[in-house]
MILOMI-420883 format. One record per residue: residue number from 1; residue in one letter; chain; z, x, y of N, C-alpha, C in turn. Coordinates in steps of 0.05 Angstrom, whole numbers, plus 5000, padded with zeros to 4 digits. Atoms other than C-alpha are relative to their C-alpha. Example, Ala and Ser with C-alpha at 12.3 -4.5 7.8 and 13.67 -1.06 7.14 Angstrom:
NODE  nr rest kette n.up n.east n.north ca.up ca.east ca.north c.up c.east c.north
NODE   1    A     A 5000   5018    4976  5156    5246     4910 5000   5018    5024
NODE   2    S     A 4999   4984    4976  5143    5273     4979 5014   4985    5022
//
This chain:
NODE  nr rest kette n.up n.east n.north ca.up ca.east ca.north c.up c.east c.north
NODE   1    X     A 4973   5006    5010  2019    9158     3931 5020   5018    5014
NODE   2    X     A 4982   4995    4980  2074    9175     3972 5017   5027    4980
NODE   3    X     A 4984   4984    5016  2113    9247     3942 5022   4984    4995
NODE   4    X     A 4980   5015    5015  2169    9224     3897 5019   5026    5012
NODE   5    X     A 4976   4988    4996  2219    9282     3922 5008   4995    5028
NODE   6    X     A 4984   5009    4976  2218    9250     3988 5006   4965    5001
NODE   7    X     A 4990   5029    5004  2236    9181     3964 5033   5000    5010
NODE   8    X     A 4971   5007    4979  2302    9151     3993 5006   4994    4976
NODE   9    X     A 4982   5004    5016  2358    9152     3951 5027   4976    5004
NODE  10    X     A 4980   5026    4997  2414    9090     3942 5015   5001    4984
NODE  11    X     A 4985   4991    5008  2477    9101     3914 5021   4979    5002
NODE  12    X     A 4977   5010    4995  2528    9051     3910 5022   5004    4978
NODE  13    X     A 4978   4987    5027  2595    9057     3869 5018   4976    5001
NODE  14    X     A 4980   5018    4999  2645    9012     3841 5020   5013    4983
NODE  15    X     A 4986   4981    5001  2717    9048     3835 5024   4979    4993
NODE  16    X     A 4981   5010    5020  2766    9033     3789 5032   5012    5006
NODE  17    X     A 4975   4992    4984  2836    9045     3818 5023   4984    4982
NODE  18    X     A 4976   5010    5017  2898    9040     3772 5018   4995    5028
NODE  19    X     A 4969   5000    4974  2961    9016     3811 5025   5014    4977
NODE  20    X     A 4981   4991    5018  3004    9067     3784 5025   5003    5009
NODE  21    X     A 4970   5000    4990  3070    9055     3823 5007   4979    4982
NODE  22    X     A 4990   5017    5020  3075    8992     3773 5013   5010    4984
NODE  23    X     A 4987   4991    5018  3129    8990     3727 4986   4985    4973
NODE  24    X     A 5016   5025    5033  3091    8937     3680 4973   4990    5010
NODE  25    X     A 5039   5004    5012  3017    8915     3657 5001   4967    5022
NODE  26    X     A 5012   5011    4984  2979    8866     3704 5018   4969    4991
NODE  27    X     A 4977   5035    5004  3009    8795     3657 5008   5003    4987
NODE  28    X     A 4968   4995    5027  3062    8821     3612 5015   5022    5006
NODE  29    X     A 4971   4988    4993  3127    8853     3620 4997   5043    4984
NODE  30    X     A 5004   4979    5014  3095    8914     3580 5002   5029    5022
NODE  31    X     A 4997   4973    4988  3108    8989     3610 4980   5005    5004
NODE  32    X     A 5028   4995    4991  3055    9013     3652 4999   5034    4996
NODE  33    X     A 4996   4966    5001  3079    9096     3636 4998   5001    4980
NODE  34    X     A 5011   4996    5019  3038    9104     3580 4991   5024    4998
NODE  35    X     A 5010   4973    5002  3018    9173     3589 5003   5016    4984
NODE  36    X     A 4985   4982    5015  3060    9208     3553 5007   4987    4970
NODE  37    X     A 4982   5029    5024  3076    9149     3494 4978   5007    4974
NODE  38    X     A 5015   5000    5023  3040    9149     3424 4983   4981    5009
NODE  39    X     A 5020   5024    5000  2981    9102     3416 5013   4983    4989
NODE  40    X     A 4997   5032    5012  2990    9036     3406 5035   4991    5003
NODE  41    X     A 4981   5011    5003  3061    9029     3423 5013   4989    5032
NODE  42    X     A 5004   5017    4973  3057    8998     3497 4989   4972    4993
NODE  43    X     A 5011   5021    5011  3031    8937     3467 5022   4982    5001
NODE  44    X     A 4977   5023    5018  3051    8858     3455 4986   4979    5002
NODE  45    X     A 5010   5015    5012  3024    8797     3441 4984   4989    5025
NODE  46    X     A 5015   5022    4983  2999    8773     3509 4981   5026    5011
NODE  47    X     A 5018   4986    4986  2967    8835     3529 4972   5002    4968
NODE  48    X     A 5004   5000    5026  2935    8841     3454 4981   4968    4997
NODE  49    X     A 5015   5030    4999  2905    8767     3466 5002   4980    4970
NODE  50    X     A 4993   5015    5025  2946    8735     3409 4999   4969    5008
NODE  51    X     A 5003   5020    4988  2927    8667     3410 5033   4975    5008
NODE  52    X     A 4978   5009    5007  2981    8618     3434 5023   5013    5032
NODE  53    X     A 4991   4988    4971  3009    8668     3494 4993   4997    5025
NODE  54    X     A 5008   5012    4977  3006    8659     3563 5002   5025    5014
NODE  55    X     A 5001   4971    4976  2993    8720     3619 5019   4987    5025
NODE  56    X     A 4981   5002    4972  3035    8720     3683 4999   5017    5020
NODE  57    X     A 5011   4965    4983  3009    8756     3745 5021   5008    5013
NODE  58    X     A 4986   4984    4986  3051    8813     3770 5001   4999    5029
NODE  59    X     A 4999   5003    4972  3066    8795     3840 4994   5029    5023
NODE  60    X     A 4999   4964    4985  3072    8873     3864 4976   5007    5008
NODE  61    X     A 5036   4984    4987  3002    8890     3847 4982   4978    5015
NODE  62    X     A 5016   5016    4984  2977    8830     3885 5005   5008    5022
NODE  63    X     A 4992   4990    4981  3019    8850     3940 4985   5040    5014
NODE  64    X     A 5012   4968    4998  2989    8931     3930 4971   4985    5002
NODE  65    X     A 5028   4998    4996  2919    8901     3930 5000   4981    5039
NODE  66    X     A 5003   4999    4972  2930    8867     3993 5006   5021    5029
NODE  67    X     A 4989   4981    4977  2965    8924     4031 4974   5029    4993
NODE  68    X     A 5026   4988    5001  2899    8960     4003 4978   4993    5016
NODE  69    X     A 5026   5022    4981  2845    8904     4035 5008   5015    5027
NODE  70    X     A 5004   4993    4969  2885    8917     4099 4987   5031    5008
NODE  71    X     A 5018   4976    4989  2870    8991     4103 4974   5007    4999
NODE  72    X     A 5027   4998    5015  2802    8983     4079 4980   4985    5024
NODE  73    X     A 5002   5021    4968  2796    8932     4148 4987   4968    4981
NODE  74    X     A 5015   5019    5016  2773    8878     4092 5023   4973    5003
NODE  75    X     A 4981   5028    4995  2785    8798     4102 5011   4987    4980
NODE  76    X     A 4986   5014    5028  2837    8769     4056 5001   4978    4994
NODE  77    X     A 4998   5032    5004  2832    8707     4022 5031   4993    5002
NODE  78    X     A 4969   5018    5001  2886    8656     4031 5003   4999    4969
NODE  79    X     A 4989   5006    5028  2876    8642     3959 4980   5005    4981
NODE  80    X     A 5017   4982    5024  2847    8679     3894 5000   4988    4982
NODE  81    X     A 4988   5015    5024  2834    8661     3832 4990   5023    4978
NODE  82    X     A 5005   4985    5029  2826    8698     3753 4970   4980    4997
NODE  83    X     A 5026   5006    5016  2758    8693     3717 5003   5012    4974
NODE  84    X     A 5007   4987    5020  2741    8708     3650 4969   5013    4995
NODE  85    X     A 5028   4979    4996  2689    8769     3636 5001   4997    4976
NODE  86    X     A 5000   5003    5034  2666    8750     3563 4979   5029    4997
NODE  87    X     A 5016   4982    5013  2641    8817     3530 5016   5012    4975
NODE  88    X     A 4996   4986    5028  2649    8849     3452 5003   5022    5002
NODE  89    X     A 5000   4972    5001  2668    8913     3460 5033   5002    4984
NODE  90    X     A 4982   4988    5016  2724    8959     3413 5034   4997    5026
NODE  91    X     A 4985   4995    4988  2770    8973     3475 5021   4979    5020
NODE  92    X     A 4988   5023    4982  2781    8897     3501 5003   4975    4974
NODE  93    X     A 4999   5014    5017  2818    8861     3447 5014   4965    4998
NODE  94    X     A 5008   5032    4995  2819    8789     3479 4969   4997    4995
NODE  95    X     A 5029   5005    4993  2742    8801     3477 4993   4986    5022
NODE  96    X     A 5006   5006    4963  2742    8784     3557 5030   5010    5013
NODE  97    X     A 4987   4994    4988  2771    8809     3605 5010   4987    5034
NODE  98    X     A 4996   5017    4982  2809    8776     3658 5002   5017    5033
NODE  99    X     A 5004   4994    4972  2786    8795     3729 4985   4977    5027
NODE 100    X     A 5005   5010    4978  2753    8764     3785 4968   4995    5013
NODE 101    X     A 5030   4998    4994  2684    8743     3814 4999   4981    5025
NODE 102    X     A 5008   5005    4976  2650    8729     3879 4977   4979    4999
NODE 103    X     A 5023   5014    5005  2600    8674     3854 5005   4973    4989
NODE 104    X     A 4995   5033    5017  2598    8598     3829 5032   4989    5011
NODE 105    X     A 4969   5013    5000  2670    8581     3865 5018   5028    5000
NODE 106    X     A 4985   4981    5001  2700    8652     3852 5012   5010    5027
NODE 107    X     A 4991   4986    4982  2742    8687     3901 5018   5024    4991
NODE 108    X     A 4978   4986    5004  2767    8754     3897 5018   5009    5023
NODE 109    X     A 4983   4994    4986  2823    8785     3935 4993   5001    5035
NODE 110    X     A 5004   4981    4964  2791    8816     4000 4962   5001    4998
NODE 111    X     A 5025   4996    5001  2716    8820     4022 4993   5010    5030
NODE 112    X     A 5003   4992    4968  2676    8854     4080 5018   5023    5002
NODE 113    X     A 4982   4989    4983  2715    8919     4093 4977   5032    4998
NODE 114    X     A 5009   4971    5005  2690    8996     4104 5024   5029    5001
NODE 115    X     A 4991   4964    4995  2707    9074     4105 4983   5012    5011
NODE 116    X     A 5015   4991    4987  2674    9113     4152 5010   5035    4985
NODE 117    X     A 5001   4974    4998  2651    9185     4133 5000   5022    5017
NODE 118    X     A 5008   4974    4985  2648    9259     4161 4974   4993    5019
NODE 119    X     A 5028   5007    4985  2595    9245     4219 4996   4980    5005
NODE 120    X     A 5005   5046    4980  2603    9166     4239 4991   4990    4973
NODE 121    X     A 5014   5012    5023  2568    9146     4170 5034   4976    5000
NODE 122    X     A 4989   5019    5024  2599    9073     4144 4993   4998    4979
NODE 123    X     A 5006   5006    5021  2601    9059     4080 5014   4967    4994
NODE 124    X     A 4991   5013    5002  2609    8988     4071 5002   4993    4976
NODE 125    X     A 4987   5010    5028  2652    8950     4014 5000   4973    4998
NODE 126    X     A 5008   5023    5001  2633    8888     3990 5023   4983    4990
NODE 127    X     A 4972   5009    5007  2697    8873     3955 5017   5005    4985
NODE 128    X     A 4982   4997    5016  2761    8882     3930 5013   4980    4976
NODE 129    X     A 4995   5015    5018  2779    8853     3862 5026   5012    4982
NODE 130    X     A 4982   4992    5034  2843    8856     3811 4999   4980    4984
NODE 131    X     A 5015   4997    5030  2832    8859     3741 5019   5018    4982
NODE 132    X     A 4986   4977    5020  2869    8891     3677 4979   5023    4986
NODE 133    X     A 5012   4979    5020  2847    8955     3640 4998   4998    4979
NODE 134    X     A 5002   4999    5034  2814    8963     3574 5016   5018    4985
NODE 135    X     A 4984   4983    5015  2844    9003     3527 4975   5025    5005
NODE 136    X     A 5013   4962    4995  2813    9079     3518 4997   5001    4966
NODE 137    X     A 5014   4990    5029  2761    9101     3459 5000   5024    5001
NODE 138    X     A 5003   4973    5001  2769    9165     3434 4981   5001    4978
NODE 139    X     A 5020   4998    5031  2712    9197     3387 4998   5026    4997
NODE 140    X     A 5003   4987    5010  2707    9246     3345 4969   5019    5010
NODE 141    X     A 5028   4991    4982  2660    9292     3379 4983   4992    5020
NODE 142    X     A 5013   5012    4974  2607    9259     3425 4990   4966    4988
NODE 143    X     A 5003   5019    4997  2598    9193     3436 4973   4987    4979
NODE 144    X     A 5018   5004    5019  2531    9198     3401 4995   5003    4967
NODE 145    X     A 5002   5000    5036  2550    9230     3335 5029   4995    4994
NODE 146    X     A 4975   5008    5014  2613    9209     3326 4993   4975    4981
NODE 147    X     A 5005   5025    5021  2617    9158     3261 5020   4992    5000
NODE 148    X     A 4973   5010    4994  2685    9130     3280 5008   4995    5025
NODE 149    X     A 4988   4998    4980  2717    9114     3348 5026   4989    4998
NODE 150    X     A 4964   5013    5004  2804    9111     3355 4996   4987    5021
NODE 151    X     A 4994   5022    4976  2824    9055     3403 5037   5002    4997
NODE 152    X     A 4967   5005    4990  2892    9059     3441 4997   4982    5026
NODE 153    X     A 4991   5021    4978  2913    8998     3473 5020   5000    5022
NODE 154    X     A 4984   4994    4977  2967    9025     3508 4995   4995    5036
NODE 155    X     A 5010   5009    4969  2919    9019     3577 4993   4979    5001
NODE 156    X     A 5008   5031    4999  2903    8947     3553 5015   4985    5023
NODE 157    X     A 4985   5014    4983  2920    8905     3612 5018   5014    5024
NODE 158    X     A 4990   4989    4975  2942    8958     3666 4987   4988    5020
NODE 159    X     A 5015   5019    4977  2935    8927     3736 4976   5027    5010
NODE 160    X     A 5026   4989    4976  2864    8958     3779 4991   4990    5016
NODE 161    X     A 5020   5005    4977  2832    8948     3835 4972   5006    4999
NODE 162    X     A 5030   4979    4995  2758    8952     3834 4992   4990    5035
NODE 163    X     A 5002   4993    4963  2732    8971     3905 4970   5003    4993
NODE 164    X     A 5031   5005    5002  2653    8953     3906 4990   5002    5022
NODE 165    X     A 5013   4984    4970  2608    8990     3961 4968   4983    4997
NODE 166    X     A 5030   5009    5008  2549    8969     3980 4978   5033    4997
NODE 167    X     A 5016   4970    4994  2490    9018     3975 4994   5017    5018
NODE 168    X     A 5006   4985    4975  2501    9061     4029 4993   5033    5001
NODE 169    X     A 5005   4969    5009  2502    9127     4004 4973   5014    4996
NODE 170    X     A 5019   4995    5005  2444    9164     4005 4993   5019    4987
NODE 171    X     A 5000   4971    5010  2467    9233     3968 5019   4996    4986
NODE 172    X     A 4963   4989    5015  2516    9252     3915 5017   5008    5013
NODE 173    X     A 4984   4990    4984  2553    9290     3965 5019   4975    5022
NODE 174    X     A 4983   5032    4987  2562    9224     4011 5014   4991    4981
NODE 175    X     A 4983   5005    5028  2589    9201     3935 5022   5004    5002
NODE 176    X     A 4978   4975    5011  2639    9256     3930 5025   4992    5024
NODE 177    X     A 4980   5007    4973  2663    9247     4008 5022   4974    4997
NODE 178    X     A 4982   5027    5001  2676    9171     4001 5019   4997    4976
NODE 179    X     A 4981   5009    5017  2710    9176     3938 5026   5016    5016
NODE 180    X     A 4986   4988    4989  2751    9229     3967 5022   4988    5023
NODE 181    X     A 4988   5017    4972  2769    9188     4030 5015   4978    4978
NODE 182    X     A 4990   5025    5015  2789    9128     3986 5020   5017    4984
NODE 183    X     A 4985   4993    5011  2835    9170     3947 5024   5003    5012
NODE 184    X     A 4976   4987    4984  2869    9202     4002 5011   4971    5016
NODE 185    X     A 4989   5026    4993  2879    9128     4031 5023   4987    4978
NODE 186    X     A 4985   5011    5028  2909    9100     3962 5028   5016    5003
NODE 187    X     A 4962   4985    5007  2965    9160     3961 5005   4993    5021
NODE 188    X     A 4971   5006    4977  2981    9152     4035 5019   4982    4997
NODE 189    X     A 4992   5017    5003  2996    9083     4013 5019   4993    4969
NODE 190    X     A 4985   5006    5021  3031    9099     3954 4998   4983    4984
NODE 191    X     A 4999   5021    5020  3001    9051     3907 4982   5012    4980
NODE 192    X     A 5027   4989    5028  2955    9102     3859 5008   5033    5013
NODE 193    X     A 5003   4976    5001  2957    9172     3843 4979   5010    4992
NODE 194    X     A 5018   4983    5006  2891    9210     3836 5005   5013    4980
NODE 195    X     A 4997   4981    5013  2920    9260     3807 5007   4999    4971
NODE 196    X     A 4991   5001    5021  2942    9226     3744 4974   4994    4983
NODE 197    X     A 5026   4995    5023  2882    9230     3681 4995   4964    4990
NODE 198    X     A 5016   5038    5015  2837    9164     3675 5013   4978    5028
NODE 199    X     A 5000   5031    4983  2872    9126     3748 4979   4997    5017
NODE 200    X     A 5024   4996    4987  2806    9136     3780 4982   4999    4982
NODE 201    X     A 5023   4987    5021  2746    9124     3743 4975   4978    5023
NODE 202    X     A 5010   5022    4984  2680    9096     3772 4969   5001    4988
NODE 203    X     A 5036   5000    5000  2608    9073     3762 4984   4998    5020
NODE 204    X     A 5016   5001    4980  2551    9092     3796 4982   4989    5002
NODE 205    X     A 5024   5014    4988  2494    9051     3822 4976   5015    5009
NODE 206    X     A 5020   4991    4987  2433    9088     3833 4968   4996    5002
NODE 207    X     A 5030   5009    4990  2355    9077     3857 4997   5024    5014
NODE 208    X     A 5015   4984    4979  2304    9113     3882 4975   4984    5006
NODE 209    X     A 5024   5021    4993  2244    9075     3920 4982   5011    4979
NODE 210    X     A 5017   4997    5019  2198    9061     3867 5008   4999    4976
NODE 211    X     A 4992   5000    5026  2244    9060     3816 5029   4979    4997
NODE 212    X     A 4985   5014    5002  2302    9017     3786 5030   5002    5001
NODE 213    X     A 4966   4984    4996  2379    9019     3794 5001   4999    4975
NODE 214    X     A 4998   4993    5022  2407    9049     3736 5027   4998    5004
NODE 215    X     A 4983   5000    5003  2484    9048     3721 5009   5033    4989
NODE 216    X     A 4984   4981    5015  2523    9112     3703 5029   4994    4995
NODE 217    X     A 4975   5016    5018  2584    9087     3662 5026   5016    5003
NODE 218    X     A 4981   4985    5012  2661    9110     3667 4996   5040    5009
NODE 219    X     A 5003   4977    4998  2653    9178     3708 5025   5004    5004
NODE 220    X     A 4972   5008    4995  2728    9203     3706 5000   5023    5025
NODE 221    X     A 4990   4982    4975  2729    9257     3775 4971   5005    5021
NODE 222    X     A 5011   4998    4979  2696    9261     3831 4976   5027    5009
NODE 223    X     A 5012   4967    5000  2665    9335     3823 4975   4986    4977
NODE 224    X     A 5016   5014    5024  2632    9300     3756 4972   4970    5012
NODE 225    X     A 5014   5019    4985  2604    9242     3800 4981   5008    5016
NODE 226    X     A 5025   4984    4984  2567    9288     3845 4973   5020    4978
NODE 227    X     A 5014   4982    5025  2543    9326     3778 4979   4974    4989
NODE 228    X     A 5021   5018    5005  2519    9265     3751 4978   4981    5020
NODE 229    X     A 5028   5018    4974  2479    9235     3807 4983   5030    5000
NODE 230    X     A 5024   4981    4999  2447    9298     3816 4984   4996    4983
NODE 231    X     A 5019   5006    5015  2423    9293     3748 4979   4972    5000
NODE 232    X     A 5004   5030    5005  2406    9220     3749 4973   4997    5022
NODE 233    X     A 5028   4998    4980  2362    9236     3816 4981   5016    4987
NODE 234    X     A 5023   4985    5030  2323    9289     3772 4985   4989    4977
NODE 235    X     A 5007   5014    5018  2317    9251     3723 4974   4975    5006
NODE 236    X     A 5010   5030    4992  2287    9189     3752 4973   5008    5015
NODE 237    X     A 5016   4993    4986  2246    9227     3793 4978   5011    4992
NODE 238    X     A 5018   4984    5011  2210    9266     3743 4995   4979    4981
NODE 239    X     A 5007   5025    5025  2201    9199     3698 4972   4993    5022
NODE 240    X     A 5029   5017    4984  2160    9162     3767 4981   5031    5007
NODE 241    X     A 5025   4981    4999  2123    9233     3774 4985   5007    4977
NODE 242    X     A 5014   5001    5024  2092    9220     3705 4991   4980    5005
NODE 243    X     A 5003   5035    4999  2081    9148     3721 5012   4985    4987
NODE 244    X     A 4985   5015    5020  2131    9124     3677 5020   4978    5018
NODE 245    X     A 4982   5018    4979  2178    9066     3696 5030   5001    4991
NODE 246    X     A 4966   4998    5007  2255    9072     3702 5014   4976    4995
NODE 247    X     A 4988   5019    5003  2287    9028     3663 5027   4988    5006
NODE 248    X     A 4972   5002    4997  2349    8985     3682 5015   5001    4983
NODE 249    X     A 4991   4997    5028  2399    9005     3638 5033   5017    5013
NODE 250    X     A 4981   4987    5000  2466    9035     3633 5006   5025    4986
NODE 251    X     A 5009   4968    4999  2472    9107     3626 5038   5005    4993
NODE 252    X     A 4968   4990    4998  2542    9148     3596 4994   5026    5004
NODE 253    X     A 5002   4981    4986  2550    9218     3635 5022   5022    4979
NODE 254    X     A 4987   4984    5014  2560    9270     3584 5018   5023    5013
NODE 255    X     A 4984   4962    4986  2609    9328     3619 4992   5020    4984
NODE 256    X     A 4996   4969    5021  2602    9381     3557 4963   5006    5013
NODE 257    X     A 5034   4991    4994  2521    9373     3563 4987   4994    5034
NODE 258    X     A 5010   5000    4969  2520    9353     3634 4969   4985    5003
NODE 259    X     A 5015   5022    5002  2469    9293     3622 5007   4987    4995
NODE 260    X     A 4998   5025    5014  2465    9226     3621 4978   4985    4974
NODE 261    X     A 5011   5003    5024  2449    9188     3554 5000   4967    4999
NODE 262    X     A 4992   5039    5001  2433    9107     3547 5012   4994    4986
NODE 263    X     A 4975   5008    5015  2486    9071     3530 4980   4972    4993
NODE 264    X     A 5013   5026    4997  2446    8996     3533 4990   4987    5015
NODE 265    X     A 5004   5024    4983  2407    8949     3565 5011   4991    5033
NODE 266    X     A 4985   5017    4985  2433    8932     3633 5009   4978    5001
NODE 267    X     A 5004   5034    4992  2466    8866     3632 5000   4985    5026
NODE 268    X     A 4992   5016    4968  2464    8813     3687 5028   4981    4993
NODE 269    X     A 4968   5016    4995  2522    8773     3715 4994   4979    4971
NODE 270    X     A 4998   5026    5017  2502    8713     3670 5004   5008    4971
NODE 271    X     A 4999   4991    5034  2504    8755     3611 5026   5001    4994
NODE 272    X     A 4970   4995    5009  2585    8759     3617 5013   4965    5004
NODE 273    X     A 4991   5019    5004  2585    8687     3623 5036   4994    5017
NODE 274    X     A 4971   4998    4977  2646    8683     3678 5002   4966    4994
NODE 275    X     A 4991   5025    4988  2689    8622     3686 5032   5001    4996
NODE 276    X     A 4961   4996    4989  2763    8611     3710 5013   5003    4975
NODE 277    X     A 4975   4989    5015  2818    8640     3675 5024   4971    4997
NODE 278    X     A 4984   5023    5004  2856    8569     3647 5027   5005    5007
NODE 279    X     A 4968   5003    5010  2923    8597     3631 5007   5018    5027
NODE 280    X     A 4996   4991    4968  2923    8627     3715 4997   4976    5024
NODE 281    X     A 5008   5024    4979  2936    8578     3769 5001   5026    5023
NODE 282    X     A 5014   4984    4977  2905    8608     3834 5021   5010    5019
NODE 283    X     A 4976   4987    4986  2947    8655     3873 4990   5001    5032
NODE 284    X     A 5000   5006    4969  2962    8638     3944 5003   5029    5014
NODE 285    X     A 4989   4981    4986  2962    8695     3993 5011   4995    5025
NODE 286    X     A 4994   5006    4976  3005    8680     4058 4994   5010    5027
NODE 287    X     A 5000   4972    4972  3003    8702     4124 5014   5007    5006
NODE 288    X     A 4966   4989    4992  3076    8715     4124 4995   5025    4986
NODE 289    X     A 5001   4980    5013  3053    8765     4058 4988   5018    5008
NODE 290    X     A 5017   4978    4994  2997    8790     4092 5021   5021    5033
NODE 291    X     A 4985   4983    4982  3039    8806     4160 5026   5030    4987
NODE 292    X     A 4981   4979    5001  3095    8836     4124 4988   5025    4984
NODE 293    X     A 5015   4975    5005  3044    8883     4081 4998   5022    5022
NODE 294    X     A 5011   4985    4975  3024    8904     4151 5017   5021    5017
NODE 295    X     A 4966   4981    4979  3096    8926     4180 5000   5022    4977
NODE 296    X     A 4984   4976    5025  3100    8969     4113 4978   5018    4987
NODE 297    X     A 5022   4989    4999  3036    9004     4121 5007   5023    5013
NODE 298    X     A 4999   4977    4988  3046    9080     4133 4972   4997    5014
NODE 299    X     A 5015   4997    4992  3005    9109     4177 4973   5019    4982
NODE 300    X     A 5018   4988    5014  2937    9121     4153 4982   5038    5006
NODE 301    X     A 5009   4966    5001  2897    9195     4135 4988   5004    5032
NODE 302    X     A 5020   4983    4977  2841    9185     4197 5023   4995    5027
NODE 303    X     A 4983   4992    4988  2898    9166     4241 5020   5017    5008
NODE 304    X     A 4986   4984    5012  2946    9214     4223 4985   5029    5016
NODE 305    X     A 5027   4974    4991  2885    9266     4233 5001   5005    5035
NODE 306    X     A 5007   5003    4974  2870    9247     4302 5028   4997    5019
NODE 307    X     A 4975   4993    4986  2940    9248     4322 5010   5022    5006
NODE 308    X     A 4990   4959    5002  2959    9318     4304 4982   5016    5019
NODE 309    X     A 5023   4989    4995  2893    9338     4332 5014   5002    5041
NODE 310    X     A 4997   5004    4973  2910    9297     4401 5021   5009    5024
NODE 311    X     A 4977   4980    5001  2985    9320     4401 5006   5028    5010
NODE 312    X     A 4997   4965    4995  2978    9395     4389 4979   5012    5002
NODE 313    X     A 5022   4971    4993  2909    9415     4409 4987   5005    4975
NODE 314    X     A 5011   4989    5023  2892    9434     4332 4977   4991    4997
NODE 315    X     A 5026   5008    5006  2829    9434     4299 4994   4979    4980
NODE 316    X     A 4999   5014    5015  2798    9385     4261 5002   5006    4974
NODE 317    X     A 4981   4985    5026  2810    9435     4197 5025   4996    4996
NODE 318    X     A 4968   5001    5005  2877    9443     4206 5010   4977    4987
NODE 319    X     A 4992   5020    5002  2889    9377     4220 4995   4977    4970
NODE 320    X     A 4998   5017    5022  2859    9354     4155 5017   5007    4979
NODE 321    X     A 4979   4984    5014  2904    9414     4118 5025   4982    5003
NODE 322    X     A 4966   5010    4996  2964    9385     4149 5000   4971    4996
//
């Protein structure tokens, strides 16, 4: 039997990207600068899924997810459409959530694009999708012994981007890099701030030969993402060196105890039951929209880099400083 600490590791991530230059929620006129606001008073009847209301997509963040695809080098559809993601959870009070899928007729935004790492590594991205935000559970202690969870809707229906990699990664550290790179792309472009609490969050995908991909749920920083894969490789690793089998399943990444803890079951696609979003007719993307995204494209981080470098001689330190 082949040692289990030299098994190949597989890491993919799917990264949850607020568009926080929005002034308003993905299909209602609702304030997207909730940060600072009480709970529950960002709200209104169409984000809230009162029956009877109709959503209306924000033209901006379609526009921010395509001036995203382009730097990402990903091909944009002419034309997108909404899906419905049916799941029961506290934090999504349509009980589905309206985003996007690549399957049965679906098209999301952009597909096919990469980021290249430190050392030539690609990391390819399978696709770019927008989608609204759930709201945010808070609990009384840990997730496990809490006997109550508060729900503020306030993030109900903020526009995101999710950005889906394939498994290229083969280390937490590769993890840490690419998120890193994708961040510093997002600000050049002025359509997401890192730095603001909860616009970044992401799940990880991980396998080890011989064993099953597991999910780690909602990691919110990038330091925490490399923490939890470490564990997650330990973990998994010391289950198949018992002979045990790693179940697929979804995993939440405690920070205080610095483990992960099962959350449920993995589901599959068919378990969220997808199908088009009625009250959305399919949004066209032009090539007049996509050109003029393109004129209004600062110049990006690895360009930028390699300029300074080519310019004035500096090093490739500096040049990432500056």
């Amino acid at each position: 039997m082949q040692e289990v600490v030299d098994l190949k590791v597989k890491i993919g991530l799917e990264v949850h990207c607020q568009l926080t230059n929005l002034k308003s929620k993905l299909f209602c006129s609702c304030s997207a600068d909730y940060r600072q606001s009480g709970p529950n008073t960002h709200i209104c009847p169409v984000c809230m899924g009162v029956p009877g209301t109709l959503p209306i997509v924000n033209r901006k963040a379609v526009d921010d997810a395509v001036l995203i695809a382009l730097a990402l080098n990903m091909e944009i559809s002419p034309k997108t459409l909404f899906y419905r993601k049916n799941y029961f959870y506290p934090d999504m009070p349509k009980n589905f959530q309206i985003s996007q899928y690549d399957k049965a007729g679906g098209i999301p935004i952009a597909k096919s694009g990469s980021i290249q790492l430190d050392g030539g590594k690609i990391v390819h991205i399978t696709r770019l999708q927008l989608e609204e935000d759930p709201g945010k559970l808070s609990y009384e202690g840990t997730i496990e012994t809490s006997r109550a969870a508060l729900v503020d809707y306030n993030r109900a229906g903020i526009a995101l981007v999710e950005i889906v990699t394939e498994p290229d990664m083969s280390s937490p550290r590769e993890a840490r890099i690419f998120l890193q790179k994708l961040r510093s792309i997002l600000e050049h472009l002025s359509v997401s701030s890192g730095e603001l609490e909860g616009s970044m969050r992401c799940d990880a995908n991980i396998s080890i030969a011989g064993g099953t991909r597991v999910e780690i749920k909602n990691i919110s920083s990038f330091k925490e993402v490399e923490r939890a894969l470490n564990f997650e490789i330990t973990r998994q690793r010391n289950l198949l060196r018992k002979g045990m089998r790693v179940g697929r399943e979804a995993r939440h990444w405690d920070e205080t105890r610095r483990i992960t803890i099962s959350l449920r079951v993995k589901e599959e696609e068919e378990d969220y039951r997808y199908f088009p979003e009625p009250d959305l007719v399919p949004v066209v993307i032009t090539p007049e929209q996509i050109e003029s995204e393109k004129a209004a494209m600062p110049e990006l981080p690895e360009s930028h880099k390699e300029r300074l470098m080519a310019q004035y001689g500096i090093s490739q330190q500096n040049a990432e400083v500056l």
